[in-house]
N, C-alpha and C positions, 0 to 999 in steps of 0.2 A: 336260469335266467339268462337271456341273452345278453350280451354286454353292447355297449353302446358304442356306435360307430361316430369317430370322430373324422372330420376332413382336415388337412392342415394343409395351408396355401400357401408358399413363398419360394421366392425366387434363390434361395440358398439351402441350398442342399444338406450343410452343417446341423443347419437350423431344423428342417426337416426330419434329417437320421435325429439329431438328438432329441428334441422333443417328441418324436413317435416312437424310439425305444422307451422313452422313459412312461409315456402313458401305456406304450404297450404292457409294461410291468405291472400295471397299475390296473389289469384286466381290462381294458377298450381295445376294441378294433380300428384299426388306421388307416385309413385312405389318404394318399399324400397327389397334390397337384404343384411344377414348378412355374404354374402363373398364375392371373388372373382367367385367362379364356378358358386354359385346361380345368380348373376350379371348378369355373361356372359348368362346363360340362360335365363333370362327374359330378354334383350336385343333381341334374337333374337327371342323371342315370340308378347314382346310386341311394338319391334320398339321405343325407347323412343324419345322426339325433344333433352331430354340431360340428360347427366350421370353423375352426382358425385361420384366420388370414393376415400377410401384412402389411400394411400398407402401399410402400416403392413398390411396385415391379414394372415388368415391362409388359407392352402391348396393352394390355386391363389391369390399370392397378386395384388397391384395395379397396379404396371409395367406391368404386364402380361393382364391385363386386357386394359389399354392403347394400346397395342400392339396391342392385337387382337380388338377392335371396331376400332382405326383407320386404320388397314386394312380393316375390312368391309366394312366400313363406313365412312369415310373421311370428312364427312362434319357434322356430329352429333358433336357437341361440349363434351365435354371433362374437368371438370376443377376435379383439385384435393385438397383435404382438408384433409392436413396431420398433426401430432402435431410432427414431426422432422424439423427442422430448420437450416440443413447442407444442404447447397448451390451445392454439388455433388447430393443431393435429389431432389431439385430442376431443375437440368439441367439434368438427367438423365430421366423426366418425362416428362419435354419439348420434349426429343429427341423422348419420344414414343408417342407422340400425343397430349399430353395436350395442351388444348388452356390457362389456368390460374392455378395458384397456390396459394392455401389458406392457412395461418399457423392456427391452433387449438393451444386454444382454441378459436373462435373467439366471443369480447367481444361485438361487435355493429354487431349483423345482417343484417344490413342495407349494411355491406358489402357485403354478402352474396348473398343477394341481389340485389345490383347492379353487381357483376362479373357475374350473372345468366341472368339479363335482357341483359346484355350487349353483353354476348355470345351468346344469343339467336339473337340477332338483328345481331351479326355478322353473323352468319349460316343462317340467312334470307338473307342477303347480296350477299353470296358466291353464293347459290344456285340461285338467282335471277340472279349475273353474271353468273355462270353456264349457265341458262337457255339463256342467254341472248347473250351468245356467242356460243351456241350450235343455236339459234335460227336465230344470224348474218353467221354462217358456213350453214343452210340449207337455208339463205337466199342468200347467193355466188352462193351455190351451183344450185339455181332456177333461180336465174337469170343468171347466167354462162350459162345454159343450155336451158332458153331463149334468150340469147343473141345470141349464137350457132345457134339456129335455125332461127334469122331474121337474121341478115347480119353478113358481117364480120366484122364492127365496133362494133360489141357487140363481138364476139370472140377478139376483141383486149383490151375488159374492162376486161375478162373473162385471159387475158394473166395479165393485171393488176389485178386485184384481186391476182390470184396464186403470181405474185408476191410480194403483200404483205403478203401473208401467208410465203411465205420465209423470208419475212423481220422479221418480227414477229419472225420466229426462231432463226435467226442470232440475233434479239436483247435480247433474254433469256439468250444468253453465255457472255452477259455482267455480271460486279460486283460490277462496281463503278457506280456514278449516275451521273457525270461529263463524261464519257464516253458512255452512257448510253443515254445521250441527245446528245452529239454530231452527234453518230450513227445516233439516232431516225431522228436528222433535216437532217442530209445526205438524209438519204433513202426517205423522204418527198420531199424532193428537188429533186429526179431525178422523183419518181411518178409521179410530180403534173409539171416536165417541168422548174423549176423556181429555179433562177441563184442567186435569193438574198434571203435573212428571218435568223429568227433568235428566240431561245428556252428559254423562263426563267420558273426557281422556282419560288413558292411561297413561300414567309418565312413569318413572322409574322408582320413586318414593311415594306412589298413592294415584287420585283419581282427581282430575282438574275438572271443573265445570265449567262448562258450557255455556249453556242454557236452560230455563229454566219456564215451565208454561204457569207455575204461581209464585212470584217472587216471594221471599223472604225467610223461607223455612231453607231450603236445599245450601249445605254447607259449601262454598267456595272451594276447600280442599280436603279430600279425606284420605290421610295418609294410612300407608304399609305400616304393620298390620290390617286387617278390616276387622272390625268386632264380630266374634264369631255367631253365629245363631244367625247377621243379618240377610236382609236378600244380596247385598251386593256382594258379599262374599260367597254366597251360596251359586248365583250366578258366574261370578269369574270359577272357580273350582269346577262345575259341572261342564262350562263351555254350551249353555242350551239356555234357553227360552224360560223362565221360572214364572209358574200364575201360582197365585196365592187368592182363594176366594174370599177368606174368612181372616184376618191376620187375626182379629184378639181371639179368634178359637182356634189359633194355630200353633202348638207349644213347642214346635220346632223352629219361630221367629218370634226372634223378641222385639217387637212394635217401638218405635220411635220415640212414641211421647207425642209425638205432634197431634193435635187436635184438629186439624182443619182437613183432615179427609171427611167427605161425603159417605164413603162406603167403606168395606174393609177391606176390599181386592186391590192386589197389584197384579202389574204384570210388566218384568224385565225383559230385556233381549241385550247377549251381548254382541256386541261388534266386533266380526271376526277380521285380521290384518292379512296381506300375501301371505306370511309365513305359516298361516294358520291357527297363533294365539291372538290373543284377545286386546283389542283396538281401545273399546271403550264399553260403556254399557250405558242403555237407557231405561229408563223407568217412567213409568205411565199409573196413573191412582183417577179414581174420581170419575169413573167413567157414569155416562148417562145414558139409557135406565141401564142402573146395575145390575151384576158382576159383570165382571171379565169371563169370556168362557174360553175353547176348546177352539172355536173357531177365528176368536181375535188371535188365540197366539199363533194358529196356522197363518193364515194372513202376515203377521207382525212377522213371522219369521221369513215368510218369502220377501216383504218388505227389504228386510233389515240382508237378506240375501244381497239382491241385488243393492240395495247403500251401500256393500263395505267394498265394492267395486267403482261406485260414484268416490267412495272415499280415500281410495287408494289415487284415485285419478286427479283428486283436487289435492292430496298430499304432496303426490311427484312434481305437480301443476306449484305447487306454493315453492319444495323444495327447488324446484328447478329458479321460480325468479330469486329466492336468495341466493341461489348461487349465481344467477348473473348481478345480484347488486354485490356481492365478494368481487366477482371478477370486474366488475366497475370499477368497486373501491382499491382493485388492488394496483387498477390500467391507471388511476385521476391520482396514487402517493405512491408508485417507484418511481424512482431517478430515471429512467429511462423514459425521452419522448415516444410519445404511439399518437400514429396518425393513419386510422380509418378510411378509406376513400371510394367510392362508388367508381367501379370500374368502367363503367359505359360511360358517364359522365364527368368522370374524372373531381365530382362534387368532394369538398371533403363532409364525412359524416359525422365524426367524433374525432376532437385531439385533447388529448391530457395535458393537464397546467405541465408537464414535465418540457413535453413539446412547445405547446404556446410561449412558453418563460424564456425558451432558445433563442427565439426569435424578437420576443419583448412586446406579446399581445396578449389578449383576454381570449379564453379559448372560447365561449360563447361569439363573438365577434368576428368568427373566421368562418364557420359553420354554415354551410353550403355554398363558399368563396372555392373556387377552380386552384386545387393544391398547388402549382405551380405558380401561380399568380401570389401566391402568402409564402410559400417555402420555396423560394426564388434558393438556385443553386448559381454558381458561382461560372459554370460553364453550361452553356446552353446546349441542346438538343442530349440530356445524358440521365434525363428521364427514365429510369428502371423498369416503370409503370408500360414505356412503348416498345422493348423490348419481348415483352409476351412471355417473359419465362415464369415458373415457379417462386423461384424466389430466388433474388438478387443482393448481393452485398458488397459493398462497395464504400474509398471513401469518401465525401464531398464536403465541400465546405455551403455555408448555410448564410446569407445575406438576412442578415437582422434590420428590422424597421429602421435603427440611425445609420444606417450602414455600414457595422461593424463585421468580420468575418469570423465567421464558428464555424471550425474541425469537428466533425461529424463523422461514425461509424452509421452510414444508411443501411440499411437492411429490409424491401419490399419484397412481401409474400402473399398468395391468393388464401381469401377465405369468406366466406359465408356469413354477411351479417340481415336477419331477420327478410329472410330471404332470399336474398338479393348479394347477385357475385360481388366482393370486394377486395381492393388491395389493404394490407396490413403495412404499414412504414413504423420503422423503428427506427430511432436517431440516438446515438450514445456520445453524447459530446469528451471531446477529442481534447478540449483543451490543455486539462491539466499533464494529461502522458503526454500531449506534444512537449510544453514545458518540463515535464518531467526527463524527455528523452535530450531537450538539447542543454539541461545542467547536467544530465547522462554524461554527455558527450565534453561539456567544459569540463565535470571534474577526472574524466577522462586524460584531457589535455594537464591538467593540472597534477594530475598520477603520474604522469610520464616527466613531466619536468621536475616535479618533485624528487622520483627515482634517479634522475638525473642531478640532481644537488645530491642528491644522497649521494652517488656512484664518485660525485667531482670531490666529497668531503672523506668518501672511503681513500680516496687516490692521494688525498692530500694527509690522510693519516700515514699512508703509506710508505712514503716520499722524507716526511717531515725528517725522518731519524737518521737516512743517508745524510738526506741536504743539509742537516743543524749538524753531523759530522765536518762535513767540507765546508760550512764556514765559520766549525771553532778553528780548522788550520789557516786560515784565509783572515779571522780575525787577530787570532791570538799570535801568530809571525807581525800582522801589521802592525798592532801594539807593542810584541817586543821590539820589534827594528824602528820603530817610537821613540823609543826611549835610549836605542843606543845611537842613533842620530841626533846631530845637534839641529835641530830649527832651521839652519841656514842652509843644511846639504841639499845638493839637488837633488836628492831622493825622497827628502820628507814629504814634501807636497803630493807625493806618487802615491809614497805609502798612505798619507792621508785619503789620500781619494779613495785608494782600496779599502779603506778599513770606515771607510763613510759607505761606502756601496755595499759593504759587507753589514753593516748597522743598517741599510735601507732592508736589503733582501731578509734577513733577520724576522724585522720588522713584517715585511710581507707576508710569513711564512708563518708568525702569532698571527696574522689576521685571518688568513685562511684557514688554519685550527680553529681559531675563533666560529669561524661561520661553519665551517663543517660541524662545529659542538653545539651551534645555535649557542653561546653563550654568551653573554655581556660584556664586553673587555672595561678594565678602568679609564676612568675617564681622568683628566686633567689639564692646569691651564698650558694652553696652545696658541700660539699665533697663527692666524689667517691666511696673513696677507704672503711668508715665504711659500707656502706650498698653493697658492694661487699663482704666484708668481713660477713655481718650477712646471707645474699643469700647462700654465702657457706656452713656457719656454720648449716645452716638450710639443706640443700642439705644431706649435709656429712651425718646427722642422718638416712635423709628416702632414700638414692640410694642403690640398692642390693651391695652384697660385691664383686661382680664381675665386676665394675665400680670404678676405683681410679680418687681421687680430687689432681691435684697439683694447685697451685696458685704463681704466683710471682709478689707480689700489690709494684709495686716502685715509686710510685707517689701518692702525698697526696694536689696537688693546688686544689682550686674549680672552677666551672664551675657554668655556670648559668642554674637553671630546675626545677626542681618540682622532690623531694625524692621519691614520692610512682611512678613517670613514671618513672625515672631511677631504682629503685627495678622492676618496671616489666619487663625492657629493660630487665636483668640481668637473671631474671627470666625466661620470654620465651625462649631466647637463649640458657639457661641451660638446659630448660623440653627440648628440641627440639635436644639437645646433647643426651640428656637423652636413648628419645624413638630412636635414631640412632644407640644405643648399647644396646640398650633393651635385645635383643635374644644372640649375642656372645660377651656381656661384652665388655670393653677398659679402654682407661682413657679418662679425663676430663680436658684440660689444660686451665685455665684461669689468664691472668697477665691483669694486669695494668700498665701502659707508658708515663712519659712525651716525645712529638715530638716536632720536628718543621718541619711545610709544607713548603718545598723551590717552590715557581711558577716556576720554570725552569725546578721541576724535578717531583713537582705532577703529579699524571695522570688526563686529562681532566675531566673525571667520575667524579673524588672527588669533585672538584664545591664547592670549600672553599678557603678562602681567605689564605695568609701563614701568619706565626705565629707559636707560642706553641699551639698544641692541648693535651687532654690526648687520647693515644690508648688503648681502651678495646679489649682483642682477647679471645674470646670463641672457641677453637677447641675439636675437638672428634676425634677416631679410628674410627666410624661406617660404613655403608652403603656407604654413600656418597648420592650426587645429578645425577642423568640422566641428560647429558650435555642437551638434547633435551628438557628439560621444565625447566632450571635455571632462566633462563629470565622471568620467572613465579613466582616463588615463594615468591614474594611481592605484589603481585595481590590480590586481595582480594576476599576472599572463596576457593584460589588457594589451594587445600592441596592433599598429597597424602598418611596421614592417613584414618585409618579407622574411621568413622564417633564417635565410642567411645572417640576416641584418639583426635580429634580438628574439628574446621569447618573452619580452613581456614582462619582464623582474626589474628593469632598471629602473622606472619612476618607481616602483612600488618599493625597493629597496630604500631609494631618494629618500621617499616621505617616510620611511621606518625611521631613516639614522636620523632626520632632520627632527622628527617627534622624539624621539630617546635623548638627546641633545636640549631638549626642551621647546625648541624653536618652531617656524611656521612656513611655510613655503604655500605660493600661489601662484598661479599663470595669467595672463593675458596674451589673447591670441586672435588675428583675422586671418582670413583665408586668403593665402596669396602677400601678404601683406606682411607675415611675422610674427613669430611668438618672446615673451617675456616672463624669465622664470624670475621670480624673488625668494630668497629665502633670508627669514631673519634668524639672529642667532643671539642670545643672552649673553651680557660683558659679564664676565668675572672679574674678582679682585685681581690687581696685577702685583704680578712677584716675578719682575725683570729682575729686580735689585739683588731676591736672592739666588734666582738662574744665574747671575752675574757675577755671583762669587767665585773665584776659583776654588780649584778642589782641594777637599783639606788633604793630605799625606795620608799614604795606606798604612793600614796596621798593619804591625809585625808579630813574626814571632821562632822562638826557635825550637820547638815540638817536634816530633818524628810524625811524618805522614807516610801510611802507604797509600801508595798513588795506583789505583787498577783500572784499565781500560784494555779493549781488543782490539784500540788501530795504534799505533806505533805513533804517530805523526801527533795524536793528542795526547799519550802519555808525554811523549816528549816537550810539548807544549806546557802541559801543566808541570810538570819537572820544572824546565826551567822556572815558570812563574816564582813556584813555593818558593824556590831555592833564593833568587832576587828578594823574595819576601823575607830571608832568614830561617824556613825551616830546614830541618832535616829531611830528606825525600825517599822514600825507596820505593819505585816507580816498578810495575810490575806488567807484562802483557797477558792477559786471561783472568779469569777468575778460578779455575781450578788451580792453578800453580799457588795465584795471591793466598787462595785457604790454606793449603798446604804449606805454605810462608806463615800464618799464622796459629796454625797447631801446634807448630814447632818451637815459637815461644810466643805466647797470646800477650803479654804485655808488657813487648818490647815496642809497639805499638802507643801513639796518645791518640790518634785522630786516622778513622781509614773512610779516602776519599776516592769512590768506584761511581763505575758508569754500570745504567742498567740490563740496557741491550746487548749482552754478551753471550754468545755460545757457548754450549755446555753446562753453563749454568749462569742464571739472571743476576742482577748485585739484589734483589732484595731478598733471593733463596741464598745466595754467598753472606748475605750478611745478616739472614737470622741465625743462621751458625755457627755465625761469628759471636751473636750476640748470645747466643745458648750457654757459649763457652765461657764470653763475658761479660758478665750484665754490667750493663751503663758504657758501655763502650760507646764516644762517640765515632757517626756514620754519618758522615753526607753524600746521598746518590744522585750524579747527573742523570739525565735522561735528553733524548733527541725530541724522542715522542711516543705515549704509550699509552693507549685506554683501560688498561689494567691496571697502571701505576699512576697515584697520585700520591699529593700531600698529603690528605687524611690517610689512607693506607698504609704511607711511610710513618705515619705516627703511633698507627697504630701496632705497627710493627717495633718499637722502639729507636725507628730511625731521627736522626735530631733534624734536618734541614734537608729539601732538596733542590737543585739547582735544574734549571732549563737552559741547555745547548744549545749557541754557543757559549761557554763561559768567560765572561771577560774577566782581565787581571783584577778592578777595583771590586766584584763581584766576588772572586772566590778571595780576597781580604779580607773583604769585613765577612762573609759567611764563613770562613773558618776560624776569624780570631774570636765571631758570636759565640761562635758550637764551642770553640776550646773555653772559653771564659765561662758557658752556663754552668751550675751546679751539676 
C-alpha cells in the first residue's frame, strides 16, 4: 500500500525537521515547504493526501493558503499547527478550510498524530461518500433510463426517484435535527405509500424519538439494551434496510402488541452517521394497498442514502450555532471587555456587559454608535483601529459616561465576523494593579524605613553596653564626690550637674532600648510643665532670629507617662513648628492649661472620658496644612518634607505616645495662615507630698561581697560603694580568676555581685558554676545591655536579682541588703 503523502508548511525549520521525522516513522511520506507561496506550489505539483500549515509566515500566510487549497481542493484535509492561542485564530481558520487545530508547541506527538490519521480516514470517508453518491446518481440515472425504455411502471419508479432527489433538496434547508427528522419521516411516508412509522436518535443509553406519523403508540425512549427478536435491534446489528411482510407469520420477530396496524409489513431503514455507524433508524408500517415489497426497500434505501448526508449537514449546521451561542455566552460573562467593530465603518457591532460596565452603559444602547464616539480614550488621534496592523496592544485610559478615568490594557485585532472584516478590542481594566502597584511601591518605602528602625535599634543594642559602662564611672565618681563634699564647696554644684547629665543620658539610652524592643516602658506621675520648659529653653538657643518663642506654662498637676516620650511629644511638635517657618520666619506659641472635658460639650473625636485634663497647644504663623491631605498626616511615612527633613514617623510616633498615655491630640490648620496642634493629657492623683520627702538612710550591712567586673574603673567604683555601705569587699577583675577565687573556698563568700558582659566567660556561665558548686548562693548580675540576658533567664538560672547599668549607690543598697535578707 502506498503511504500517504503529507505537506508540512512553516516558516521554521525546527518545526518542520521535527514533525516530518516523527510522521516519517510513522510510515508517510513528507514533502516540507518554508512558506506560504512555496506551499502553494508544491501542492499543485505534487498533489499531497494532506497539508499541514501554520499560520504566521511571511509573504503567504496560512489563512491564504487555507483559502486557496480548499477551493481547489475541498476534500484534501487541511489541519493547522499554529503557537497562537487566540480563539479569533482559531475560528477564522476553521472558516477557511481547516479541518483541525493544533496549538505549538506540541509536547506529545502522538497527538499529532492521531489528528493526521484521523483526518486522513476522514477524507477517505468523504471521497468514498463522494464516490458513492456520485455512483447512486449514475445509478438513478441507468436505471431511470432503463426503466424508460421497458414500461411505464419503470417511468413511474423513474418519477419516484426525481422525487427523492427533491426531497433530498428540501431536507438541506433544514437546521435543527428535530425538524430535520420530522421532514425526513414525512417525505418517507408518502414515497413508500404508508400512513403510520416513526424516526429515532441514537444516543448513547438507547433510541430518542422524533417523530412520529401515528401518535400515541411509538415509545419516547427505548433504552440500551433492545429486546431481542425485535426489528429495531435487528436493524441496528445488521446495519441494512429490514422488510418484514408477514410480522404474525414471522417467528423470528416478536410483534409488539399493538393493534392499530392495518397490515402486517414493516419496513426499517437505518441511518448511517460519517463515521459509518448507525445515526438513527426509521420505521414505516401501514402502507396502502399492501405489503411492503423489494422495490419500496430499494427506493427507501437510496432515500435514506442520501438523508444521512442532509443529516450530517443539518447536525454540523445545529453544532456549529451552539457553539457560537457558548462563544456568545462566554464573550457577554468573562471579566474582560470585548468590543466588536466593523472595520470599514468603524460601527460598533457587539460589546459585552464586561465592556459596556467600563464605561457605565447598557450594551444594547451603544450598538451601531461610531466606537470612538462611546470608548472615548484619553488621548486623541491613538486609535489602534488606524494604524492598519494586526493586532495592537497597548495601554489607555478609558473616559467613563460621568467622567471618571479607567486604566485599561487595549488590545485590537483583525477577524471575521458573519462575513464581514472586523476589529476585535479587548479592554482589561487596569484599576486594581494600578492600585495594587502603588501600595507596591508604599509598602516598599515602608520596608526600607522599617529596616532602617530596625538597623537604628540593632546600633543602639549595640552601643547600649559600652555607653551604660562610661556612665556608671561618670555617675558613680559623681555620687561618691557627693557625698564627700560638703553643700557649700564649689565643686558640688559641678558635680551635680554631671551626675544630672549623667541621669539624663542614662535615661536616653532606656528609651532608645525601649523603642528598638518596641516595648512599653512604665509609666508614672510626671510633671509637664519642667520639661516643656527645658524643650524651650533648648529651642530658644538653636531657632534663627527670625522665629520668636512665647510660652504661657499655667499648670503644674501631673499626669501619668514616661519623661523622655513626653520631651519628644514636645519636641516633634516644635521641629515641625519649626520647618513651617523655616523660609519667612514667625512666632512659636506654646502654653500649658488645666481643663475640664464636660461630655455634653466634647467633640466626639476627643474619645476621653470628662474630668481635668492638662491642654498642651503648640501653634505656628507658617505655611499651614493642604485641607486635601490633613486627614493624613498621622499616617505613618505620611510626610511632605523633603527626604532631608523627616521620613514621615514623627506625627505618627506623636499620636502613638499621645494615645498610649490615654490622651487626644488634634490640628487646625489654613494654608498660609498657620497650624495649631492640641493635645490633651489625663490629670493623675498628685503625690508631690511624697516626691517631697527626703530620702530615707541606705541600708547597711557587713557581709563579704565578691565584687567581678572586666573594667577596673567599675570594680573600683562599686568597691568603694559597698565598703561606705559596711560590707566586706573582695573586688576581683574577670570572671576566670573570680571562679578560681571561688573553688578555692566556696563559702568564704555571703553575696557574689558580677557584671554580665565579660570575656572569657559571661557572669551567668561564671555563675551557674558557681551555683552548681553552691546551691542557694546568692547572685546578683549587672548588665549594660543584652538580648540574651533577662530577668526571667536569671531566674531561671537560679540568680536572685538583676541590676541595669549604670548602678547607683541607693540601687545597689537596697538590692543587696533585699538578696542578703531573702530566705
Amino acid at each position: 500500500m502506498t503511504p500517504s503523502r503529507i505537506l508540512i508548511i512553516d516558516d521554521e525549520k525546527a518545526v518542520r525537521n521535527s514533525f516530518g521525522a516523527h510522521l516519517e516513522d510513522c510510515g508517510y511520506q513528507i514533502i516540507t515547504a518554508e512558506n506560504g507561496r512555496l506551499g502553494l506550489d508544491l501542492f499543485e505539483r505534487e498533489s499531497p493526501d494532506l497539508v499541514l500549515v501554520d499560520l504566521r509566515m511571511p509573504e503567504v500566510d496560512g489563512l491564504q493558503v487555507l483559502k486557496t487549497i480548499s477551493q481547489q481542493s475541498p476534500l484534501t484535509p487541511l489541519l493547522v499547527a499554529s503557537g497562537t492561542g487566540i480563539i479569533n485564530d482559531a475560528v477564522e481558520a476553521l472558516h477557511c478550510g481547516a479541518w483541525d487545530y493544533l496549538l505549538k508547541p506540541i509536547a506529545d506527538l502522538s497527538i499529532l498524530t492521531h489528528a493526521v490519521s484521523a483526518a486522513l480516514e476522514k477524507a477517505q470517508l468523504r471521497k468514498e461518500n463522494l464516490a458513492y453518491r456520485e455512483h447512486l446518481e449514475q445509478l438513478v440515472e441507468e436505471r431511470t433510463a432503463a426503466l424508460e425504455k421497458a414500461n411505464t411502471h419503470l417511468s413511474q419508479i423513474n418519477i419516484r426517484l426525481r422525487q427523492i432527489v427533491e426531497t433530498t433538496r428540501s431536507l438541506s434547508f433544514c437546521h435543527e435535527v428535530q425538524a430535520f427528522g420530522s421532514l425526513l419521516l414525512e417525505e418517507f411516508g408518502q414515497h413508500m405509500l404508508a400512513t403510520g412509522g416513526s424516526i429515532y436518535l441514537k444516543e448513547k443509553t438507547g433510541l430518542r424519538l422524533v417523530h412520529a406519523l401515528d401518535q400515541g403508540h411509538a415509545t419516547a425512549f427505548i433504552p440500551f439494551p433492545l429486546p431481542e427478536k425485535s426489528l429495531f435491534q435487528r436493524a441496528l446489528s445488521e446495519s441494512q434496510p429490514v422488510l418484514v411482510n408477514n410480522i404474525g407469520e414471522n417467528k423470528a420477530v416478536v410483534p409488539s402488541g399493538w393493534t392499530g396496524y392495518t397490515d402486517g409489513s414493516a419496513l426499517l431503514f437505518p441511518l448511517p452517521d460519517e463515521a459509518g455507524d448507525t445515526a438513527g433508524i426509521m420505521a414505516l408500517h401501514s402502507k396502502t394497498p399492501p405489503p411492503f415489497v423489494d422495490q419500496d426497500r430499494e427506493i427507501g434505501t437510496i432515500l435514506a442514502s442520501y438523508s444521512c448526508e442532509a443529516l450530517r449537514a443539518v447536525r454540523a449546521s445545529e453544532a456549529l450555532r451552539e457553539s457560537a451561542a457558548r462563544f456568545r455566552k462566554i464573550l457577554d460573562t468573562i471579566p474582560t471587555g470585548i468590543l466588536i467593530v466593523d472595520a470599514a465603518t468603524h460601527e460598533i457591532v457587539y460589546t459585552n456587559p464586561s465592556a459596556a460596565g467600563l464605561i457605565g452603559v447598557d450594551p444594547r444602547s451603544i450598538t451601531g454608535k461610531i466606537c470612538n464616539e462611546v470608548f472615548a480614550t484619553m488621548r486623541a488621534g491613538t486609535c489602534p483601529m488606524a494604524l492598519g496592523k494586526e493586532s495592537v496592544q497597548a495601554e489607555r485610559t478609558l473616559l467613563t459616561v460621568d467622567g471618571r478615568e479607567v486604566p485599561v490594557l487595549k488590545t485590537v485585532s483583525r477577524t471575521t465576523l458573519e462575513g464581514r472584516e472586523c476589529f476585535m478590542e479587548s479592554f482589561i481594566d487596569l484599576t486594581e494593579q494600578t492600585r495594587a502597584e502603588v501600595d507596591k511601591e508604599t509598602l516598599e518605602t515602608q520596608l526600607r524605613q522599617a529596616q532602617k528602625m530596625e538597623a537604628l535599634g540593632t546600633l543602639a543594642g549595640g552601643i547600649a553596653h559600652d555607653f551604660n559602662n562610661i556612665l556608671s564611672a561618670v555617675l558613680g565618681y559623681s555620687e561618691l564626690g557627693l557625698q564627700d563634699l560638703d553643700p557649700q564647696h564649689t565643686l558640688y554644684p559641678k558635680l551635680q550637674a554631671i551626675n544630672h547629665a549623667g541621669s539624663r543620658a542614662r535615661a536616653l539610652v532606656e528609651q532608645i532600648l525601649s523603642f528598638s524592643r518596641m516595648q512599653e516602658q512604665l509609666q508614672a506621675p510626671l510633671r509637664v510643665s519642667p520639661i516643656l520648659k527645658e524643650v524651650l529653653k533648648l529651642l530658644q538657643s538653636s531657632l534663627p532670629a527670625n522665629i520668636r518663642i512665647s510660652s504661657a506654662i499655667k499648670a503644674d498637676r501631673p499626669v501619668l507617662g514616661d519623661p523622655t516620650q513626653i520631651h519628644q511629644i514636645i519636641m516633634n511638635l516644635c521641629t515641625n513648628a519649626y520647618h513651617a517657618m523655616q523660609m519667612q520666619g514667625g512666632e512659636l506659641r506654646v502654653s500649658l492649661e488645666e481643663v475640664t472635658l464636660d461630655a455634653t460639650e466634647t467633640p466626639p473625636a476627643v474619645n476621653m472620658p470628662s474630668g481635668p485634663v492638662l491642654r498642651l497647644t503648640v501653634a505656628d504663623t507658617g505655611t499651614g496644612i493642604n485641607p486635601a491631605i490633613i486627614d493624613r498626616i498621622f499616617d505613618p511615612y505620611f510626610t511632605t518634607k523633603d527626604k532631608s527633613k523627616g521620613t514621615g514617623l514623627g506625627l505618627a510616633v506623636v499620636h502613638g505616645i499621645v494615645k498610649r498615655h490615654g490622651g487626644s491630640i488634634a490640628v487646625e490648620s489654613k494654608v498660609n495662615a498657620g497650624s495649631c496642634f492640641t493635645v490633651l493629657l489625663p490629670i493623675c492623683a498628685d503625690t508631690s507630698a511624697e516626691g517631697g520627702k527626703p530620702p530615707a538612710s541606705l541600708p547597711r550591712g557587713t557581709e563579704h561581697v565578691l565584687l567581678v567586673d572586666d573594667e577596673k574603673e567599675i570594680v573600683d567604683i562599686g568597691d568603694e560603694m559597698l565598703r561606705r555601705l559596711g560590707y566586706r569587699v573582695t573586688a576581683v577583675i574577670g570572671s576566670l580568676p573570680a571562679l578560681d577565687m571561688f573553688k578555692a573556698d566556696p563559702f568564704r563568700f555571703d553575696l557574689v555581685i558580677t557584671d554580665y558582659n565579660m570575656p572569657g566567660m559571661t557572669g551567668d556561665q561564671m555563675a551557674r558554676q558557681m551555683l552548681a558548686i553552691r546551691k542557694g548562693l546568692p547572685i546578683i548580675v549587672c548588665t549594660g545591655f543584652s538580648e540574651l540576658f533577662d530577668s526571667q533567664r536569671a531566674q531561671a538560672l537560679g540568680i536572685r536579682r538583676t541590676l541595669m547599668k549604670p548602678v547607683t549607690m541607693e540601687a545597689m543598697a537596697n538590692t543587696v541588703r533585699e538578696v542578703l535578707a531573702s530566705p
